[in-house]
C-alpha positions as CSV (number, residue, x, y, z in Angstrom):
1,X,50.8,154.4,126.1
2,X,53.1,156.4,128.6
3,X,54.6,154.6,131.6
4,X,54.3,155.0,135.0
5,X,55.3,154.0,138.4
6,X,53.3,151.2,139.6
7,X,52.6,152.1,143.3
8,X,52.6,148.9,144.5
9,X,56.7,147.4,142.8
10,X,57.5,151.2,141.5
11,X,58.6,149.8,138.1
12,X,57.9,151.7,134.9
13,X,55.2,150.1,133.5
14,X,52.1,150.4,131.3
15,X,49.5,150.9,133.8
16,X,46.0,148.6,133.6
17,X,42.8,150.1,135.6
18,X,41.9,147.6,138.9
19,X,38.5,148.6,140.7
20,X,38.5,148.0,143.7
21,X,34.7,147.0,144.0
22,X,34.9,144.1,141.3
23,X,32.7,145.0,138.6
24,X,31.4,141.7,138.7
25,X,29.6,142.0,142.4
26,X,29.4,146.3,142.3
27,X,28.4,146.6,138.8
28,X,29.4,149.9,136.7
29,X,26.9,152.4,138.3
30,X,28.5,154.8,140.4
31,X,31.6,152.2,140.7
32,X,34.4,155.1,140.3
33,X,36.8,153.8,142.9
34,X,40.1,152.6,140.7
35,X,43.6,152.1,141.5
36,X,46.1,152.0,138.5
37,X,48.4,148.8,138.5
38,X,50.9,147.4,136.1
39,X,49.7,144.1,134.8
40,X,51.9,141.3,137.3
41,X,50.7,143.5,140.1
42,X,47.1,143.7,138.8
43,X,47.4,139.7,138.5
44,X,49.0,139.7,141.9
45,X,45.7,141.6,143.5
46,X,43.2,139.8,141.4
47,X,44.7,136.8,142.9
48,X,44.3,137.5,146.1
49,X,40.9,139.2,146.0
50,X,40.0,135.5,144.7
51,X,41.4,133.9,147.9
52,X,39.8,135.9,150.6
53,X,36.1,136.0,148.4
54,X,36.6,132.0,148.7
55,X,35.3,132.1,152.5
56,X,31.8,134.1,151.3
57,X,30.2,137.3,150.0
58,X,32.5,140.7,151.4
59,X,31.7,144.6,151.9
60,X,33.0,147.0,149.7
61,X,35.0,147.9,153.2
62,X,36.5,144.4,153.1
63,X,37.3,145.5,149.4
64,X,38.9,148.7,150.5
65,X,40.9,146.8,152.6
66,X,42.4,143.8,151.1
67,X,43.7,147.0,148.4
68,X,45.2,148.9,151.7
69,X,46.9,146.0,152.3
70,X,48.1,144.8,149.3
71,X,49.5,148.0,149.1
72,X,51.5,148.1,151.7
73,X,52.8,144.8,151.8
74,X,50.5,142.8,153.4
């Protein structure tokens, strides 16, 4: 596999597929909204996508969010 820039630490890594609406509540139909992350990253997000979804159900906009944010440092 070819490396890439992670967007989120811009190392050169081997890139691992995140979606942003976990599978696990969205399901695979129509679920095409992905964000490419190396692995510590990926572990970074799941992480906190665990710690907000503690509080309760969220929206997919919620979802959206918590990856804008991530994304730029929040």
């Amino acid at each position: 596999m070819k490396k890439k820039k992670c967007p989120k630490c811009s190392h050169y890594r081997i890139m691992t597929r995140h979606h942003i609406l976990p599978l696990r509540n969205f399901g695979y139909k129509d679920n095409r909204l992905v964000l490419f992350l190396c692995r510590p990253c990926h572990n970074m997000m799941e992480k906190e996508i665990i710690r907000r979804e503690y509080d309760g159900g969220m929206t997919a906009m919620e979802y959206v969010k918590i990856t804008f944010d991530f994304l730029n440092g929040g």
